[in-house]
N, C-alpha and C positions, 0 to 999 in steps of 0.2 A: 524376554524383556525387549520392548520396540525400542529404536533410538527415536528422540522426538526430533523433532524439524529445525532446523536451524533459521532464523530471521533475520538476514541483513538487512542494515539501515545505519542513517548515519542518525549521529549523536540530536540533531536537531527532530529526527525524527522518533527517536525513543523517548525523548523529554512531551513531546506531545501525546505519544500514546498512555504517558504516563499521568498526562494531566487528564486527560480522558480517564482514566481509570479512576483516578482521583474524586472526579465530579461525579462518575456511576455512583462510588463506592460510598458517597455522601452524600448530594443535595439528590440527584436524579433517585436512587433509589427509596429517599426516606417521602419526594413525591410520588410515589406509585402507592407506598404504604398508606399514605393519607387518601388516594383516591381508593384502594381496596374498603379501607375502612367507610368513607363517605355513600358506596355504592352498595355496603351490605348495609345500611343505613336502610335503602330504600325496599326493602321486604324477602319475598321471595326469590333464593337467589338460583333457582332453576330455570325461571323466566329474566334475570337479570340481566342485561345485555350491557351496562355498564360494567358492573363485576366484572362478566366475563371478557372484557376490551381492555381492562384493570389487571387481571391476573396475563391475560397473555400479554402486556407490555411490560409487567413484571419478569415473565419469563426471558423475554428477549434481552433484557435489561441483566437480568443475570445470566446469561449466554454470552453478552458480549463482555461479560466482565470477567468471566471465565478465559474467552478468547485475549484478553489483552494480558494479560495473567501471563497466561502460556507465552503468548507471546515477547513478552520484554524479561521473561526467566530465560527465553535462548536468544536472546536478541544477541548478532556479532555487528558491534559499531566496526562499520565500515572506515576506514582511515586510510585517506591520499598519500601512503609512503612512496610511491611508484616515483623513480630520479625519472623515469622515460617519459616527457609530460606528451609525447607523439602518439603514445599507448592508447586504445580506448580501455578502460578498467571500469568498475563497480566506482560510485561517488565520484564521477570526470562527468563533464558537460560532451557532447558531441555534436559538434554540423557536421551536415551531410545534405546534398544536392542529389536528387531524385534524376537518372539520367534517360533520357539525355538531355532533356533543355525544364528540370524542374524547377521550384523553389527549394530554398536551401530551410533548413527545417535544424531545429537546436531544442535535444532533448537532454536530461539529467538520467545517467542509471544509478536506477534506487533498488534495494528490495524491495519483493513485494510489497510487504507490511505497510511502506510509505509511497508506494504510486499511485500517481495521479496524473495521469494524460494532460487533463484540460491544466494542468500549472509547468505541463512542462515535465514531468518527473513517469518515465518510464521502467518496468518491473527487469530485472534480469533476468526473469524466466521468459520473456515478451521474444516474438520473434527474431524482432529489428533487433532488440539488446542482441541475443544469442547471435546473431551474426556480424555484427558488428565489434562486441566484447576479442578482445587480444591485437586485433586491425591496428593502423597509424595511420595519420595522416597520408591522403594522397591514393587513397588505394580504393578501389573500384571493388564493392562487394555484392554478391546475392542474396537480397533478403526474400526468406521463401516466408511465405504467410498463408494461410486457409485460404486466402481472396486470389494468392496468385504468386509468383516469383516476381520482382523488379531488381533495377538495379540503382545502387548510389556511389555516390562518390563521398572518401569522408574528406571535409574539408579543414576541418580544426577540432582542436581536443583542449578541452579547458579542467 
């Protein structure tokens, strides 16, 4: 028997995958049923290229409903108890200065489930997170990435 995967994310982020699931499970899925139907409407469904643009966004539709499923069954809401607020931890903001004469850059570590670069919100499994994660304030670290090794400075932890 596998162990399944564990999904950190904080509570803000569970409630949205959940409303996502919500909208598959209801309005999005019961339109695909109506285009399936609409498209065998139109005859032969060997030559049908509706239908078949119909069943395969049905399919994906129920893949990702599958996937959020899974997902928010092991979800671990991540929760700020840490008294150390100098800590980087899962669910803390962190700047940090690209050295030696970078900008200062302020990202959130999320679980996967809920990262998103362009808002700001990076994955714990992400380079920068893993190198950064357990650090404080003040401390000059090696972030190694596929592009290259640099270095930062963490400036503040929120």
């Amino acid at each position: 028997m596998s162990t399944e995967k564990s999904y950190y994310m904080t509570a803000e982020g569970k409630e949205k995958l959940e409303k996502e699931l919500h909208y598959l499970k209801t309005d999005r899925r019961q339109e695909v049923v109506e285009r399936i139907k609409i498209a065998r409407d139109f005859g032969d469904l060997s030559e049908n290229s509706e239908y078949d643009s119909a069943k395969e966004e049905q399919a994906f539709v129920e893949q990702r409903i599958t996937q959020l499923e899974k997902m928010i069954r092991n979800a671990v809401i991540i929760e700020n108890t840490d008294t150390n607020s100098n800590i980087v931890s899962l669910g803390k903001s962190v700047t940090f200065q690209e050295l030696p004469d970078g900008d200062e850059e302020t990202y959130t570590i999320v679980g996967s489930a809920e990262a998103d670069p362009f808002e700001g919100k990076i994955s714990n499994d992400s380079p920068i997170a893993k190198s950064l994660l357990g650090q404080e304030v003040g401390t000059e670290v090696t972030v190694t990435t596929p592009g290259g090794d640099f270095q930062v400075r963490i400036t503040k932890v929120e």
